[in-house]
Every structure is written in C-alpha cells, then in structure tokens.
DRENTOR-411757 format. One line per 4 residues: their letters; for each residue z, x, y of C-alpha. Coordinates in steps of 0.5 Angstrom, whole numbers. Layout:
N
a	Z,X,Y  ...
This chain:
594
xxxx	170,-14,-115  170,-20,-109  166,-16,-105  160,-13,-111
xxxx	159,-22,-111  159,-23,-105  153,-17,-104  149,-20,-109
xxxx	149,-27,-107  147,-24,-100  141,-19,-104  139,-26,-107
xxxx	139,-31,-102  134,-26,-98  130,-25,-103  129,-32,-104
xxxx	129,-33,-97  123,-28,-98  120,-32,-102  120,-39,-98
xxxx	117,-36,-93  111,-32,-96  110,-40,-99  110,-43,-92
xxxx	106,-38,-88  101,-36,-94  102,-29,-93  102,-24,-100
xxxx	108,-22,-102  108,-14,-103  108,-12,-109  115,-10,-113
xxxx	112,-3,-115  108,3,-114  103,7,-118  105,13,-121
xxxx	101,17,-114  105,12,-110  112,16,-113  108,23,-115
xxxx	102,25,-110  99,30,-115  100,24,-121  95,21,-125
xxxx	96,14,-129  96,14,-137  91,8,-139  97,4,-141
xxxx	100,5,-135  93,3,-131  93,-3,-135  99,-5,-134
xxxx	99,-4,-126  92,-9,-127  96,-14,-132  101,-14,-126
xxxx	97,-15,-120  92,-21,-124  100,-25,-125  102,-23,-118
xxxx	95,-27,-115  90,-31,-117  84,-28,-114  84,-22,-119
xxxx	82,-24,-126  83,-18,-131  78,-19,-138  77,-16,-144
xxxx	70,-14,-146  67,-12,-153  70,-5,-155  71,2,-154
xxxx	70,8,-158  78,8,-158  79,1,-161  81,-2,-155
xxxx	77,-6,-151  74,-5,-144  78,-9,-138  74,-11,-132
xxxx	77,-14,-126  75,-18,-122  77,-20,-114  75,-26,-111
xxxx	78,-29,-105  75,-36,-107  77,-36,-114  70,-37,-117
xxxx	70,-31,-123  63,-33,-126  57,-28,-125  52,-34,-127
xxxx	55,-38,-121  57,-32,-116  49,-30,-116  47,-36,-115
xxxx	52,-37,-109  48,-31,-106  55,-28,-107  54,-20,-106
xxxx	57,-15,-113  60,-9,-112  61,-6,-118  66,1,-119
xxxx	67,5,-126  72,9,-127  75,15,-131  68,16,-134
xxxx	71,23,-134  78,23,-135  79,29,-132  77,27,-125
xxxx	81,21,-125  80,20,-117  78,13,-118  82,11,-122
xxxx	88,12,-118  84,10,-111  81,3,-114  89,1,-116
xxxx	91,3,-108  85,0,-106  86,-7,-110  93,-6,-108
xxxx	91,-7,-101  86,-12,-101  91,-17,-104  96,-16,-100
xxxx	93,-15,-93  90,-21,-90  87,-18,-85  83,-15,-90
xxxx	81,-21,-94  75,-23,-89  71,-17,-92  70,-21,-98
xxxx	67,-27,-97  61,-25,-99  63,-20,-104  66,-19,-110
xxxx	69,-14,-113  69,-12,-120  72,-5,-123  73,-2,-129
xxxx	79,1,-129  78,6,-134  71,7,-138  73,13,-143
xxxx	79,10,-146  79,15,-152  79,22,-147  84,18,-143
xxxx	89,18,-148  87,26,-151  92,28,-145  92,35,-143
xxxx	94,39,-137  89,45,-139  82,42,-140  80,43,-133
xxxx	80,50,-132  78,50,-125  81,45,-122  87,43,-117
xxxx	91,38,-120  94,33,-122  100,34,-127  96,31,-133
xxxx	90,28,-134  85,26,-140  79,30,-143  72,30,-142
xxxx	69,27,-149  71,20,-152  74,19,-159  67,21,-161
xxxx	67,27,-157  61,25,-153  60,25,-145  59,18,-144
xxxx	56,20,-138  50,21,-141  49,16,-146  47,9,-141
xxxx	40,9,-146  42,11,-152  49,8,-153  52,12,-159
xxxx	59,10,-156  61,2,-156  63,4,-149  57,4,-148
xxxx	54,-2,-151  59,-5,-149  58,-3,-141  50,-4,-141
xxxx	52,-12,-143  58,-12,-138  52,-9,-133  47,-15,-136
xxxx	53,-21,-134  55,-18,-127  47,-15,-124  52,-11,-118
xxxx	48,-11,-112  51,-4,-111  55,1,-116  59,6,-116
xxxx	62,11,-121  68,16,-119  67,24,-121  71,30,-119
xxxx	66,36,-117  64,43,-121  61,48,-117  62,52,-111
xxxx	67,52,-106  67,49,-99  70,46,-94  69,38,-95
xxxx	74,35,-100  68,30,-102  60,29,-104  56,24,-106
xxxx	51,24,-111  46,18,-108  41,16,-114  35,19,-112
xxxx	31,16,-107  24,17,-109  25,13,-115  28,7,-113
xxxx	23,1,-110  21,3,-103  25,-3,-101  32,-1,-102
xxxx	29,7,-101  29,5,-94  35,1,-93  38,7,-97
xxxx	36,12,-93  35,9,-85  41,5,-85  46,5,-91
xxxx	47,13,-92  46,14,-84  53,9,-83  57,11,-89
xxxx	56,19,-87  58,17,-80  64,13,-81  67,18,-86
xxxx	66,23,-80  71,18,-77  77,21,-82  79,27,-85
xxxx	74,26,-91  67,28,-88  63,27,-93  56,32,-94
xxxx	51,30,-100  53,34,-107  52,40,-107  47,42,-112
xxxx	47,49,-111  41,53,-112  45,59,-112  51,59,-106
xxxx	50,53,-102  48,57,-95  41,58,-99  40,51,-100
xxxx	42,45,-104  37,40,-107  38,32,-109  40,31,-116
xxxx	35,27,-120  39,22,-124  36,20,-130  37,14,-133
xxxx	42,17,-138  46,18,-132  51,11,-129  47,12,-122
xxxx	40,13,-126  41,7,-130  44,2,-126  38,4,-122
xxxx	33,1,-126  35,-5,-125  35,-5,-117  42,-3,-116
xxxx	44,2,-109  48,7,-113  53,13,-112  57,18,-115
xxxx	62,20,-110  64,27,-113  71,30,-110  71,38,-110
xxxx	77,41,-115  80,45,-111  82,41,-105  88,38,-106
xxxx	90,31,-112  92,28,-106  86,29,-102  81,27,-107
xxxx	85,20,-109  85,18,-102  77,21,-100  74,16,-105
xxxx	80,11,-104  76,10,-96  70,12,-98  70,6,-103
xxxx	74,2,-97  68,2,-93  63,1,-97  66,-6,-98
xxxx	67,-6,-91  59,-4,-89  56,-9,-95  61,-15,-90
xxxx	57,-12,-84  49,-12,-89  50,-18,-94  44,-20,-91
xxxx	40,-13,-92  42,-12,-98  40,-18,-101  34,-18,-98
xxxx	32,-11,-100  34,-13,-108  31,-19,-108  23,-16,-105
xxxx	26,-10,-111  27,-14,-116  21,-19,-115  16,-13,-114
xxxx	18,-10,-121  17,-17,-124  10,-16,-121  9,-8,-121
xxxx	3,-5,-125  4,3,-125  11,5,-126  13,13,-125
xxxx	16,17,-131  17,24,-129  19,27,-124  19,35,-121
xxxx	22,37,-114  18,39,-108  20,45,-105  16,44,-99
xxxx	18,42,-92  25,40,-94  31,37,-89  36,41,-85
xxxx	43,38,-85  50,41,-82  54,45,-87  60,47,-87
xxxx	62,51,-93  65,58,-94  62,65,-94  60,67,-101
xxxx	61,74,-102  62,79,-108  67,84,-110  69,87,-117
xxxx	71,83,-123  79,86,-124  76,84,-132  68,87,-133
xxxx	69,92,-127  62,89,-125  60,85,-119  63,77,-119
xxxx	62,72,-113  68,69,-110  68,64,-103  73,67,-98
xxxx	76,61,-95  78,65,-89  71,65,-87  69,58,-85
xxxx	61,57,-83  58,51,-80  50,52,-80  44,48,-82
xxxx	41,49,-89  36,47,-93  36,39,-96  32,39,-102
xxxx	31,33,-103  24,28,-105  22,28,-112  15,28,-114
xxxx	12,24,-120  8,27,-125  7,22,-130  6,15,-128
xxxx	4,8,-133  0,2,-132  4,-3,-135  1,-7,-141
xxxx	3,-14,-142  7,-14,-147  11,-9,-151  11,-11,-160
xxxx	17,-9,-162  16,-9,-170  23,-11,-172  24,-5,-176
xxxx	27,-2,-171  33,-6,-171  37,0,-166  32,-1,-160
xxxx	33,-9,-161  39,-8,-160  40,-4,-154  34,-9,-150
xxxx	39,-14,-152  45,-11,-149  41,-10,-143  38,-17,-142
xxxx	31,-16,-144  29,-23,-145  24,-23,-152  21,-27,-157
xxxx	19,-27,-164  12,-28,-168  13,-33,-172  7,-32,-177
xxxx	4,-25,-178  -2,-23,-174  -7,-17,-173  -7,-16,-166
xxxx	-12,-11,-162  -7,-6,-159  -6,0,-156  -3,5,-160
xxxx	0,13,-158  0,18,-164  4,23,-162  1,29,-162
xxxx	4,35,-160  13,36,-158  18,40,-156  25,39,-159
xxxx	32,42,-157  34,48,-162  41,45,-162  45,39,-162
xxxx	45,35,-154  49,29,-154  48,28,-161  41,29,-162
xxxx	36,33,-162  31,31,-156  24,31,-155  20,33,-148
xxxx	14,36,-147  10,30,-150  2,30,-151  0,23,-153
xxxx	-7,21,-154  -8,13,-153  -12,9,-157  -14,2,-158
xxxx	-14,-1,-164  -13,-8,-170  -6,-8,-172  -1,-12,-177
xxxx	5,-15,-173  10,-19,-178  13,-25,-177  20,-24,-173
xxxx	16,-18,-170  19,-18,-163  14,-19,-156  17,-16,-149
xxxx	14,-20,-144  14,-15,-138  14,-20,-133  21,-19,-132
xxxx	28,-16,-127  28,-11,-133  21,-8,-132  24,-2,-131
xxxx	28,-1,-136  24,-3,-141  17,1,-138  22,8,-138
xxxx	25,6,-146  19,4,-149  14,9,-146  15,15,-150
xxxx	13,20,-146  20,18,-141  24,25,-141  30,18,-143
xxxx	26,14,-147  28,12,-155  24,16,-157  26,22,-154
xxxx	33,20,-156  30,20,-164  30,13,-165  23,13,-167
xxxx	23,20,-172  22,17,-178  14,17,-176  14,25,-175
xxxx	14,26,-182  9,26,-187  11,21,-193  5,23,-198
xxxx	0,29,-200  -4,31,-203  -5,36,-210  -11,41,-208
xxxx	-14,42,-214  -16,35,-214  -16,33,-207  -22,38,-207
xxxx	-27,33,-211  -26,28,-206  -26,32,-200  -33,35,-202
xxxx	-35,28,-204  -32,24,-197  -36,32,-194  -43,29,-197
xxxx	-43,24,-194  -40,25,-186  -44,31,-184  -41,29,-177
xxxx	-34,32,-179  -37,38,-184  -40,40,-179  -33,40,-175
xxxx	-30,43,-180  -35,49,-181  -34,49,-173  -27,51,-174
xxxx	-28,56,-180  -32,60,-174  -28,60,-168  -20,60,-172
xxxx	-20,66,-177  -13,64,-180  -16,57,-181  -22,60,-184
xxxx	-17,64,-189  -14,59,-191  -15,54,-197  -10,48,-196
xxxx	-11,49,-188  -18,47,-189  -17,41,-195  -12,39,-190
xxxx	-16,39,-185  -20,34,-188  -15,30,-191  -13,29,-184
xxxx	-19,26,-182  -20,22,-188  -18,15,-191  -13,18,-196
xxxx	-8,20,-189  -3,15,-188  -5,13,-181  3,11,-179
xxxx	4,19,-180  5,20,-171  3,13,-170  9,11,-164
xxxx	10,4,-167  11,-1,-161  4,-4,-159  2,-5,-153
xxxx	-2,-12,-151  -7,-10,-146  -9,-17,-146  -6,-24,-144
xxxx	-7,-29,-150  -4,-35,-154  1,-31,-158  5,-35,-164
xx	13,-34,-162  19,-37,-160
C-alpha cells in the first residue's frame, strides 16, 4: 500500500513539474488525448467524437476558438474553428489587418471523411508544434469540422461499395437526402444557408473542401479538383496557374503522396482526362464567385484509409506553408480580382470544353483491360495493378464561353420573390429598397423556349437550353422592391443567379415558375368577336396570321391554335405570362431608396 502512494505522489510531482515547465518556457503542452485515427489508422470520428476533440483543443489554447453558427438540416448548429496566433478572431478586423483566410470544410460527403480526420491531426500539430506557428503570422485558419451533420450521423459501414475503408462512416445525403455538394446557390438545406453567411463573414482568400474519389483506379492516393481556370479573374488565373499549382504539385512529389489533377476520365485515363467545370452549384464553383483560390483534393477509394488521411493532411500542410511564402501574392492578386469584378462589364456564363490543342502531363496509372464478367458473361473493364504505366497523356483542360452578359446597372428584385432576397442576403449582396412606386423603363426577358428535367435533380426540376428574348420597356416597381446595384465584390454572384440564362442561375433552379404558366384564358366562341374585331383593325398582324395558316398545316387546321394566336398578340394576354420579373436598369438615374 506504502509503495502504491509513494508511486503516486512521484507520477503527480512529474506532472506538475511538467506543468511548471511549459509555463516557464511557453512551450504547448501535448495533448492528453488521441483522435480515434491516432488509436485505429482505419477509423473515422463520430460527429460527437469530432466535436468533443474541437471542444478539448479550443480549452487546452487560447489561440483556437470553436463557434456555433445557425443550423443544419440536422437541428444542430454548425461549429467553425478558428486558429489565430494573435488571438484576433474577428473577420472584419483580420481583413483589414490584410491578414490571409484559409478556409477548410469537411464531412460534405460524410462517407469520404479524409478531412475530417486530417484537419484534427493538422490543428493538433499546429497548436503544439512552435515551430509551426511562424507559418500563421499572416494566416488564419478557419474550419468547419463536419458540414453534413445529418449524413454523419446516418452511420454505416455498407454505403461506400467501392471503397477501401475506414470501419464506419456517414452517409452521402443529409437529413433531407440531399448532396449538400450541390446546393451552395439554391440552399434548400439550412447548412447551406447557414454556410453561404459564414462564407459572406469570413471571404477566405483560399478555400478547400475534402472529397474521396469514384472513378478509375491509378497509382496515386490524391487528386485534385482546381476550380477551373478560365472562369476565374485573369489575375488569380494566372498566379493559379504559373505559380501556386506549379509549387504545391511539386512539393507533393517531395512525399509519398504525389498528387495528379482529378481524374475526370474520358473513358479509361490513359485516353485522357479532362478539367472538371465546377459550377457554382459546387464548393469550389461557388467560392469562386466571390474571388476565392479553390480546391477539392480528391482521395482515390481504393488505396488505404491511412493513406487517404495522411494525403490530404499535408496536402493541407503545405498549402498553409505556400500561403506564408506568397501572402503578398495572393492578396495582391484577389485584391486586383475583386475591384476588377466591381468594375467588369461582360461577365461569362456558359461554358463548353475545347477539344482542341490540349496539355501533356505525366501519368502514372494502371493499364485498363478486359475479361469476362463472372455475372453477365459479357465483357467487364478491370485495372490490373500488376501492370503500372508511366506516359504522357491528354489534359483537357480550358473551357470556352458560350454566353457572355453586359451587366446592366442594376438589378430590381420585386420583393415578391422573398427566396431569392433571402439568399442575395446570405451571401452579403448589399441592396436597397424603393421607397415609393415607380415605373421605371427597364429591360425585361420573356422566356421563350426551355428545357426541363424528366425526373427530379436535387430536388427540382431544372431548367436549360433557355431562349430569351430581351426588350426594353415602362415597368411598375413597388415600394420595398428591391435595387441591387452591380457595382460591388459580389458581381459575380449576383450577374450568374439573376441572369436566367445561367446553367446556376435561380431561375434555373425554379424559384421563378410561377410566371411559366397562364393564369387566364379565353372561351372560343366569344373570344371570336373580339378577335376579328382586334383583326379589323391591325391588318399587320392579319397578315402575319394568314402567313402562318400558309406555311404550318397543323396550325392551319386548327381553330383554338389560331384565336390563340391572336389572343397572344393581343391586349387580352396577361403580359406577366414568361416575363422573367427581375428588371434590368440600363441607365443610371436618381432612384427613391433607402
């Protein structure tokens, strides 16, 4: 008994002799505990295991803050946290002090919980290692540890048929069943909603979200989806590209986890692989709008949970370590984007990919080959792992526009269309509201041909292929309509949600359907009074009515298709009927607002 006392007042005296001497010197004292990856390499947190390792580290130092942010799907509220070596944890102040974000999600798919792992390794190191810290002096790091809280807690070990580990881990859809990956602009989730204000607080210079790869096999345990290129202001395109993509590749090929760009396959990789376009829909397309330097770094499945932690772990580590080295860059670069879209007048909206003259780069993949299928007896495609390549192959990879928009001088929200205020809000668009009724002249879309999806994406039913035809008109705006200026950081945004035409746009995402139908009509028989009547005395359009009689056989045929045809051109046609609401203001004048 004498000798167990004697052992613990020696094991307390260390400890707090310990203890003194982290005071004295400064250092950080390690950490008491380990992340489930730290016990079990092929384990992934719980979200309740996750938040309780953040909880821990923010009381252990003072230079991590943990928050809670709004709501998710879930009912819980979204947790932030935020590493600054100087203690400052206010954005407003942080920008000012041309202090650098770096902004990391995770758990966005909570069955590729790489980042989920690796930021808690990486924060973990960071706090403890002093050595590390001078990397932060211009930098703040601010994570959310895990975005899609409801597929975290749908725990399974089955969901991810074609991948390799770990034990457990969360489902692809949220509590509502949606891919939170591709609601940034529509924000059906409250993750989202609440995400688009967090994004709007903190206006990272450089953000990353962490994914795990589907798709073919290959020798390299990391990918990267950059946010394409073209698409982004020339400034930051070509930092991207000359400088930043050129060191991070290179300081990866310094590991054991060289990294190639996604592989977005045309059929097997050796044939070619092309740039993905990440429309804003997309973490890296949205946070590109708003002059952000974005990745996905996109583990393979197949190789080894270990492997895919540890990958995105230092992938993560030297980007903190390249945004010390290039502060000045990137800030200079961002700064010219952001005043250059304040100030822009054409903005690109659509965008295909040009075949032509593409890029060679160093692959190293696995030769794809056939056999018969033990199921169907057909032929099946398989990667025989015994027979590593290395060559050159095809890098699709620039992106053309197809549709480019002069932006008006402003935008008129009729407040009707409460959703949309919402989310210009959520994404600090700064606005103003009419303070009487006006007409204003104004230049108007009515829709006039569209494609719609035959079953449900996300949640709605999307609409493509637009043809719009534009035309300047008198217009009533009311009091509380609300005027969005584009003369802002926000253009982008604003330009690609509120121009229809926008493959992103919220009219594509059908928060403007109620103007696709026709709310009156018309009785035939005594429509035809009035229209041969209203005929009498427009011969122009008799006259393009008898033109179309001669040259359609089934209109010809027809007796409503022709009073419609006249009723349509008519004084009797609701002329809100395809008329996008949202006015575009041309010209700069005096406008009653607050």
């Amino acid at each position: 008994m004498q000798s167990l006392i004697t052992r613990f007042l020696f094991v307390l005296f260390i400890f707090q002799f310990q203890s003194i001497t982290f005071a004295q010197t400064g250092e950080t004292m390690p950490s008491a505990f380990l992340t489930p990856f730290e016990k079990n390499n092929n384990t992934t947190a719980t979200y309740h295991e996750a938040i309780d390792i953040y909880k821990k580290l923010a009381r252990q130092h003072p230079q991590l803050e943990l928050r809670e942010y709004g709501s998710t799907d879930s009912g819980f509220s979204l947790h932030l946290a935020i590493l600054s070596t100087n203690g400052n944890f206010d954005a407003d102040s942080l920008r000012s002090s041309e202090t650098q974000i770096l902004m990391i999600n995770n758990g966005i798919h909570p069955g590729e919980p790489c980042g989920v792992d690796a930021s808690m390794l990486l924060l973990k190191d960071y706090l403890e290692k002093e050595e590390l810290q001078k990397y932060l002096e211009k930098t703040v790091i601010v994570i959310i540890p895990l975005y899609n809280i409801g597929g975290a807690l749908n725990r399974n070990s089955t969901t991810r048929a074609n991948q390799n580990g770990p034990e457990s881990y969360g489902f692809r859809g949220n509590a509502q069943n949606l891919d939170l990956n591709r609601d940034f602009i529509k924000c059906d989730s409250k993750n989202a909603q609440t995400f688009n204000q967090i994004f709007a607080e903190w206006q990272p210079d450089v953000f990353i979200d962490n994914h795990t790869s589907n798709g073919a096999d290959y020798q390299y345990k990391l990918t990267l989806v950059t946010t394409q290129h073209n698409k982004l202001d020339p400034n930051l395109a070509k930092y991207l590209n000359k400088e930043m993509l050129p060191h991070l590749y290179g300081e990866m090929a310094k590991t054991e986890y060289e990294m190639t760009p996604y592989v977005y396959a045309r059929s097997t990789p050796d044939e070619g692989i092309a740039g993905f376009l990440d429309l804003p829909r997309y973490s890296s397309g949205y946070a590109a709008l708003f002059n952000s330097i974005s990745f996905m770094p996109e583990t393979h499945m197949l190789k080894p949970f270990k492997d895919r932690v540890e990958s995105v772990r230092i992938f993560m580590d030297r980007m903190i370590k390249l945004m010390h080295i290039d502060h000045k860059k990137i800030q200079s670069a961002r700064k010219k984007a952001i005043e250059n879209t304040k100030t822009k007048n054409k903005f690109e909206l659509n965008w295909v990919l040009n075949m032509e003259n593409p890029e060679k780069i160093n692959f190293k993949g696995f030769e794809a080959k056939y056999k018969p299928s033990e199921i169907t007896g057909h032929s099946r495609l398989y990667y025989d792992r015994n027979a590593p390549y290395e060559k050159e192959i095809p890098f699709f990879n620039n992106y053309v526009s197809t549709l480019n928009v002069t932006k008006p001088e402003a935008y008129i929200v009729p407040q009707a269309n409460h959703e949309v205020i919402q989310r210009l809000q959520w994404n600090g668009v700064e606005m103003q509201k009419l303070t009487e009724d006006i007409e204003l002249e104004v230049e108007l879309y009515k829709i006039e041909d569209f494609k719609t999806t035959d079953y449900a994406y996300e949640g709605h039913y999307l609409h493509s292929k637009l043809k719009v035809k534009k035309s300047t008109q008198k217009w009533l705006f009311r009091k509380g309509d609300y005027v969005v200026f584009t003369n802002q950081p926000a253009n982008r945004y604003i330009v690609e949600t509120l121009e229809p035409q926008a493959p992103d746009s919220f009219f594509s995402w059908n928060f403007f359907d109620g103007i696709l139908m026709q709310k009156e009509y018309f009785s035939s028989y005594v429509f035809e009074d009035l229209a041969a009547k209203y005929l009498e005395e427009n011969p122009e359009l008799r006259a393009r009515l008898e033109k179309k009689k001669a040259e359609d056989e089934k209109f010809a045929a027809s007796t409503r298709t022709q009073l419609n045809f006249v009723y349509q051109n008519s004084p009797w046609h609701e002329k809100t009927h395809r008329v996008y609401p949202v006015g575009r203001l041309i010209q700069k004048i005096d406008l009653p607002i607050e």
